[in-house]
C-alpha positions in Angstrom: -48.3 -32.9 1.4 -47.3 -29.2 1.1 -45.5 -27.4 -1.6 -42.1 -28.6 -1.9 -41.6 -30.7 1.3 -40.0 -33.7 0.7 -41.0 -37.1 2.3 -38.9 -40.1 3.6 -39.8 -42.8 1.8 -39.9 -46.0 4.5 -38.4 -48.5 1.9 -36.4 -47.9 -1.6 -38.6 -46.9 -4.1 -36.3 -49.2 -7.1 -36.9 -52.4 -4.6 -40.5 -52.0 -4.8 -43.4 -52.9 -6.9 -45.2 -50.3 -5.5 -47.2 -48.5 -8.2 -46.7 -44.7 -8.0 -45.0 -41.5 -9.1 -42.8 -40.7 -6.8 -38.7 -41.2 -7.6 -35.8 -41.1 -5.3 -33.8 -38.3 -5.1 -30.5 -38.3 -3.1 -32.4 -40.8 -0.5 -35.7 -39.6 -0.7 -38.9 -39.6 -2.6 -40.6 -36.7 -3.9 -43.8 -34.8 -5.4 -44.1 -33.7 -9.0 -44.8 -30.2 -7.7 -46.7 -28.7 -10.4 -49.8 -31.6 -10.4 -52.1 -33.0 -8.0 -52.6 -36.6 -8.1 -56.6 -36.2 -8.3 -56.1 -34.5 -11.8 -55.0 -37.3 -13.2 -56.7 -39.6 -15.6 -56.7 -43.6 -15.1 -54.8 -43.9 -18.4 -52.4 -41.3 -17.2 -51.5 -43.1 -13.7 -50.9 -46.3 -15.6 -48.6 -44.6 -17.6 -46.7 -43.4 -14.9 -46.9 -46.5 -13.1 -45.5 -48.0 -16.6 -42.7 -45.7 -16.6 -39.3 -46.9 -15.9 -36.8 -44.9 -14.2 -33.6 -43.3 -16.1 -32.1 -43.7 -19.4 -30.8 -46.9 -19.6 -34.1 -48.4 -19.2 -36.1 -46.7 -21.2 -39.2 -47.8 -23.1 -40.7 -47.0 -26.5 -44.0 -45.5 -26.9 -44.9 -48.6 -28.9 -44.3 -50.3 -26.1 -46.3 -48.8 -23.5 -49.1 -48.2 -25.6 -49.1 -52.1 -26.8 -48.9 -52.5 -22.9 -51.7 -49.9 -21.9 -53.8 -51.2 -24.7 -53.8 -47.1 -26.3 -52.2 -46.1 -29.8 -48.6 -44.5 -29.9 -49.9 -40.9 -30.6 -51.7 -41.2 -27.9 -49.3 -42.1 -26.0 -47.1 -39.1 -27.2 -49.8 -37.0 -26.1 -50.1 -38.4 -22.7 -46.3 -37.8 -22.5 -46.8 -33.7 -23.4 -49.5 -33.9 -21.4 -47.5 -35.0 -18.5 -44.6 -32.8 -19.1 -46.7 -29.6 -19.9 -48.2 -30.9 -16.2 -44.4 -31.2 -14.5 -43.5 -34.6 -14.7 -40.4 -35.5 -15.6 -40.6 -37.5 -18.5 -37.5 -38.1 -20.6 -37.3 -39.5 -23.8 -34.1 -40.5 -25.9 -33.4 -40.8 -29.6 -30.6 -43.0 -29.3 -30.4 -46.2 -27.6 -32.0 -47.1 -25.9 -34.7 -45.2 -27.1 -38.0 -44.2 -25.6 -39.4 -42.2 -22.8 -38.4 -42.7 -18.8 -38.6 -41.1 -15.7 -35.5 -38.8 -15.4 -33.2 -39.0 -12.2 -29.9 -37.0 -13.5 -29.2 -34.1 -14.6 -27.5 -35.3 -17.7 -30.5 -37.0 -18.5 -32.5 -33.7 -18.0 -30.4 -31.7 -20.0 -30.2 -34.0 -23.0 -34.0 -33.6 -22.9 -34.0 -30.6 -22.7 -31.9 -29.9 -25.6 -33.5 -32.6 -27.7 -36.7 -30.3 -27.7 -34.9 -27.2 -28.4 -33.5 -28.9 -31.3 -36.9 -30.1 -32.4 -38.3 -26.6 -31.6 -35.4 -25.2 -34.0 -36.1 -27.6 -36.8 -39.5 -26.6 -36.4 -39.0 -23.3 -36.9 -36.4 -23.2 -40.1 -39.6 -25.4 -41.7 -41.9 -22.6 -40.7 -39.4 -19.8 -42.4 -39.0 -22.1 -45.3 -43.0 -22.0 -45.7 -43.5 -18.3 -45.0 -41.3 -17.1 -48.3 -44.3 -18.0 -50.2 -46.8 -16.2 -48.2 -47.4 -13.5 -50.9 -48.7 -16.5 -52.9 -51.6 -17.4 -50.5 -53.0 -14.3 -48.9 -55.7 -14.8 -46.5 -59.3 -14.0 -48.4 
């Protein structure tokens, strides 16, 4: 499949058992542009086959990774991973919590400002550390 075509999908992709990547979008199914299928790992297409779609049925990483036989970080890295790849992989503080496919917009944005949030904690730590820098020059 080209770049950015979308592709009819011949039956609903929430009716099936089907195991795959691909999420309905207004009717149809798409392609995580940004990665090809073949660069996948076998633990990674389980965990996308694991994935459930939106919010409301989100998992925890405990879960999957009791479920994919893996440990929870490395489940978190499988979800950067992912993500760093293009796959839309949400994840949610609140309940439910846990990680799921995203299929709104609100669900996209409160990911997205979830990791800006982390990203700014991150960084006050960082400043916080960096007053004392004086004290442990480099040799």
């Amino acid at each position: 499949m080209k770049k950015g075509i979308k592709k009819a999908h011949p039956r609903a992709t929430k009716l099936t058992d089907e195991p795959n990547h691909k999420r309905p979008i207004h009717g149809f199914c798409y392609t995580h542009f940004n990665m090809k299928e073949e660069h996948l790992t076998d633990i990674e297409r389980q965990f996308l086959s694991a994935l459930p779609d939106g919010r409301d049925n989100a998992v925890t990483l405990l879960k999957l990774s009791r479920t994919l036989h893996i440990g929870k970080h490395q489940a978190s890295e499988i979800v950067a991973r992912l993500r760093n790849a293009g796959y839309l992989v949400g994840s949610s503080k609140s309940r439910p919590n846990g990680v799921y496919f995203i299929i709104t917009a609100q669900e996209f944005w409160e990911t997205v400002n979830t990791i800006k949030k982390s990203i700014q904690s991150q960084q006050a730590t960082l400043d916080a550390l960096m007053i004392h820098e004086e004290r442990f020059m480099r040799e």
